[in-house]
C-alpha angles and dihedrals in degrees: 000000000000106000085206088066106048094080087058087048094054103043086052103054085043088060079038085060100033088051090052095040083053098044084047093054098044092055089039088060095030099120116250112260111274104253106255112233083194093054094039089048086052089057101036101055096031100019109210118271103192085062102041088244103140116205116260099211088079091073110017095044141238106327095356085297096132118203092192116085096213091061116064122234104249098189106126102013125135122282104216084047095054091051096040086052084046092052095042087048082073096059138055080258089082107009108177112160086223108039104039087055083054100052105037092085096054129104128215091252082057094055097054095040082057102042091044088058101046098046088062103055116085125260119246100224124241132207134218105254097189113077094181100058104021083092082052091045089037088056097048095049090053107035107007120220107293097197092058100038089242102151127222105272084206092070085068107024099036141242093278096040087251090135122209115280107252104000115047121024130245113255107172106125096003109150107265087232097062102048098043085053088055103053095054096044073058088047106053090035095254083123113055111168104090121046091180087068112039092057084058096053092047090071097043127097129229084243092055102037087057095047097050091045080057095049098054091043085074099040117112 
């Protein structure tokens, strides 16, 4: 090789590294896509069929506003909730024969179309059903149950049942069904994304679980 070239060749393959290392760091700090309220409404409402992806309006109802009791309302929900559970659907954390079919084919992109546009309906309220235990369940949400370490709910999920954006759900209105399912699926280890939680539910009875499911119902 000519010697007289070897000066050239480096300083080229250093403007080569320094070019790579530039391009690397632009896409590294290139901000993630804003999440798309239209997209997520389309699938949402008609699902995509070239992809697999089935509509979730068939079972959650019209704007996230569910009319079976088994599935929970999702209207007004958190978005950074709704992506995170459709992201757990896909892993033993929350393993559910329905749901985790539906959310393998999404994308992330999916997920936060679809939670974007969910946290912005408006939720169809609900009502406690069960006189008798709605003071227990009322007692719980607000001041826990010292004797058996069970926090207030309402510490993380707020006095009203609001939630805190990103980090605890919204359970104002939510069917008592549902959240009683929940909490002993919590509860027996058949739901494993949250340890917080399941520790909760261990030390809950079936009587307070249900009367706490029938308080926040009611919650608005």
């Amino acid at each position: 090789m000519n010697r007289a070239l070897i000066p050239f060749l480096k300083s080229a393959l250093l403007s080569l590294l320094a070019a790579t290392a530039m391009t690397a760091q632009a896409a590294a700090e290139k901000p993630a896509a804003k999440a798309d309220p239209a997209k997520g409404e389309a699938l949402y409402t008609n699902g995509d069929t070239a992809r697999g992806v089935q509509a979730c309006a068939s079972c959650h109802g019209a704007a996230g506003n569910s009319t079976i009791v088994q599935n929970p309302k999702l209207a007004a929900q958190h978005d950074a909730y709704l992506s995170k559970q459709l992201a757990d659907f896909k892993t033993p954390a929350r393993n559910n024969p329905v749901m985790t079919a539906i959310a393998k084919p999404l994308t992330d992109d999916d997920m936060k179309n679809v939670g974007a546009y969910l946290s912005a309906q408006q939720q169809k309220p609900g009502a406690a059903k069960n006189k008798a235990t709605v003071e227990l369940g009322k007692k719980i949400y607000r001041g826990g149950i010292a004797e058996k370490s069970v926090p207030a709910c309402a510490s993380c999920h707020s006095p009203t049942g609001a939630g805190i954006p990103a980090q605890f759900p919204r359970l104002a209105g939510q069917h008592q069904e549902y959240t009683a399912a929940q909490l002993v699926n919590f509860r027996t280890g058949a739901r494993k994304n949250s340890d917080q939680m399941s520790t909760i539910a261990k030390r809950m009875s079936d009587e307070e679980i249900q009367a706490v499911a029938d308080y926040v119902a009611g919650l608005k």
